[in-house]
C-alpha positions in Angstrom: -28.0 -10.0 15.9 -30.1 -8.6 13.7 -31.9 -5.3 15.1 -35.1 -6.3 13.5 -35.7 -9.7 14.3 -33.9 -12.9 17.1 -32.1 -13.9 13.5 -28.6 -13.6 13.4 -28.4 -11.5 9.4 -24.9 -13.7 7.8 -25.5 -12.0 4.6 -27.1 -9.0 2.7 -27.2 -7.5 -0.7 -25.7 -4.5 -2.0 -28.5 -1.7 -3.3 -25.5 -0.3 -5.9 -24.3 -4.0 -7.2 -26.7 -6.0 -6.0 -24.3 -8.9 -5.5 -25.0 -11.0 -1.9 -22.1 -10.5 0.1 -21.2 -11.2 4.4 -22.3 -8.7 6.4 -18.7 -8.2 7.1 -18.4 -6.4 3.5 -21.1 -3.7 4.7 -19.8 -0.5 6.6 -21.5 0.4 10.2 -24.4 2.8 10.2 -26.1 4.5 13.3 -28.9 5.4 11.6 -30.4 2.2 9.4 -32.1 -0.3 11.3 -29.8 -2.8 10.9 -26.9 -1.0 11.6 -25.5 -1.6 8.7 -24.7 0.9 5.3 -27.1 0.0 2.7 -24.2 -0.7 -0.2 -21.3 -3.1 0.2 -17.7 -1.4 1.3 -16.5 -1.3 -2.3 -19.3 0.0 -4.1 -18.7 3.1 -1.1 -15.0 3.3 -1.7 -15.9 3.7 -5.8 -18.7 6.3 -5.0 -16.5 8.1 -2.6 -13.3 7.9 -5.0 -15.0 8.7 -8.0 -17.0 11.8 -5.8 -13.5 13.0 -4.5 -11.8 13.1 -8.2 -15.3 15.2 -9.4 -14.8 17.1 -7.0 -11.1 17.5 -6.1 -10.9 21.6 -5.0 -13.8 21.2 -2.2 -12.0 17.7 -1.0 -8.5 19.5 -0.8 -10.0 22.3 1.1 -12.1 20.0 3.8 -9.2 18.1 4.0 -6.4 21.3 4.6 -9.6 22.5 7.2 -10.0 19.6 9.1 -5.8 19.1 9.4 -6.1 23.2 10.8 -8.5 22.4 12.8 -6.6 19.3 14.5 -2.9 19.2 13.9 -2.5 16.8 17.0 -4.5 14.1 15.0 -2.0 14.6 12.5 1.1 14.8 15.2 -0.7 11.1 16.3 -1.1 9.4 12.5 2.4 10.2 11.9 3.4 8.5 14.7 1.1 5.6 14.2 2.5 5.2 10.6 6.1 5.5 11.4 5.2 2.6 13.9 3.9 0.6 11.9 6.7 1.2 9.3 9.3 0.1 11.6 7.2 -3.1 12.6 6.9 -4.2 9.2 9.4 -3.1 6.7 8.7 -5.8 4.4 5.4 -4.8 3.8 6.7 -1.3 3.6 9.0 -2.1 0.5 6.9 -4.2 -0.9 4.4 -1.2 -1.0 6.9 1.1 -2.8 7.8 -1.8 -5.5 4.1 -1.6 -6.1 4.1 2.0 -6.3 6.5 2.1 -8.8 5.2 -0.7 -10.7 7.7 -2.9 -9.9 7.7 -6.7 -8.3 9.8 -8.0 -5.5 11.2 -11.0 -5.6 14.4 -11.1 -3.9 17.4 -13.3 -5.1 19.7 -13.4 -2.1 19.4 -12.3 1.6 19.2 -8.6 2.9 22.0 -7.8 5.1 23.2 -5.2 6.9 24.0 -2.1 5.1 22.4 -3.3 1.9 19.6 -2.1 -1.2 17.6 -3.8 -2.8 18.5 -3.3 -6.2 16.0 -4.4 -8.9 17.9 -6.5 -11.8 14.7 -6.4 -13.7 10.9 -5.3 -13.0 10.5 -8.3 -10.7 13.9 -9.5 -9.3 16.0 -8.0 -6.7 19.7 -8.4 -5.2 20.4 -6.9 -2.3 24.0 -5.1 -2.4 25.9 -3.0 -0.7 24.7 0.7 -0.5 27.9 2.3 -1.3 27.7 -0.2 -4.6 24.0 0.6 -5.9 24.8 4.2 -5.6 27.9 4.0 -7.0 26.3 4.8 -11.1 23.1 6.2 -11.4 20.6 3.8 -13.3 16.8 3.4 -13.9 14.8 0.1 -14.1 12.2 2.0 -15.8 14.0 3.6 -18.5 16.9 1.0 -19.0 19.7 3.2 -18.6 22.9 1.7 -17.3 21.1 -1.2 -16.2 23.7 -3.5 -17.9 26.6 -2.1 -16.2 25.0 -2.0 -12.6 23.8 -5.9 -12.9 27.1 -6.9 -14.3 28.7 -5.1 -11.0 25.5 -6.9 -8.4 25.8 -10.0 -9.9 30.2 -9.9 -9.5 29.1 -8.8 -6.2 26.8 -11.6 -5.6 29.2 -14.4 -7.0 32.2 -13.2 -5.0 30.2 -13.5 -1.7 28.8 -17.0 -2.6 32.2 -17.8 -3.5 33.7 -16.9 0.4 
């Protein structure tokens, strides 16, 4: 509902892009009148990432001020994040591939004791740990990639083969 009026407000327009969006793409505010932030949720994330690189010593030190001034808060996020981590480790390497730049689309199964072990930018085989580790290679930078895919792909045709 609508603080001003018996309306129920579905939409509302952005003051910084001025596109009509749902309510639901406007952050809470006490102190409007309707409750709601006066620019959409992105336009706030661009402001406050764009504020937070111009200004990057006085974020730090609020940041390392608050943390001082309630290290159980970040006792508690840690342990929310490693929850979550456990609960969804898909999403979790999925993040990292991202990260790095890299897709995920995996070619065989995971199994126990296995890495994912990217054959390219986008494709990965799960293989035994022991075997991904066994020569050090990078995706990125092409070096021994030929010899650790000619060893994951031996590895994925013997299995295949049993």
């Amino acid at each position: 509902m609508d603080k001003l009026s018996d309306e129920v407000l579905t939409e509302k327009t952005c003051t910084k892009c001025h596109h009509k969006k749902p309510i639901s793409s406007f952050g809470k505010e006490k102190r409007s009148i309707r409750g709601l932030r006066s620019e959409c949720k992105e336009c706030k994330s661009k402001e406050d990432k764009k504020w937070r690189k111009e200004n990057r010593e006085i974020y730090l030190q609020s940041q390392k001020e608050w943390r001082d001034k309630n290290p159980h808060k970040k006792i508690e996020n840690v342990k929310r994040i490693i929850n979550w981590m456990n609960i969804n480790p898909e999403k979790v390497k999925a993040k990292q591939y991202r990260y790095r730049g890299l897709g995920y689309e995996p070619l065989n199964e995971k199994f126990e004791g296995a890495e994912g072990h990217h054959i390219n930018e986008y494709q990965v085989i799960y293989i035994p740990k022991a075997l991904h580790r066994s020569l050090w290679h990078s995706v990125s930078k092409n070096i021994n990639m030929d010899i650790i895919n000619e060893k994951a792909f031996e590895f994925l045709y013997e299995k295949e083969a049993v």
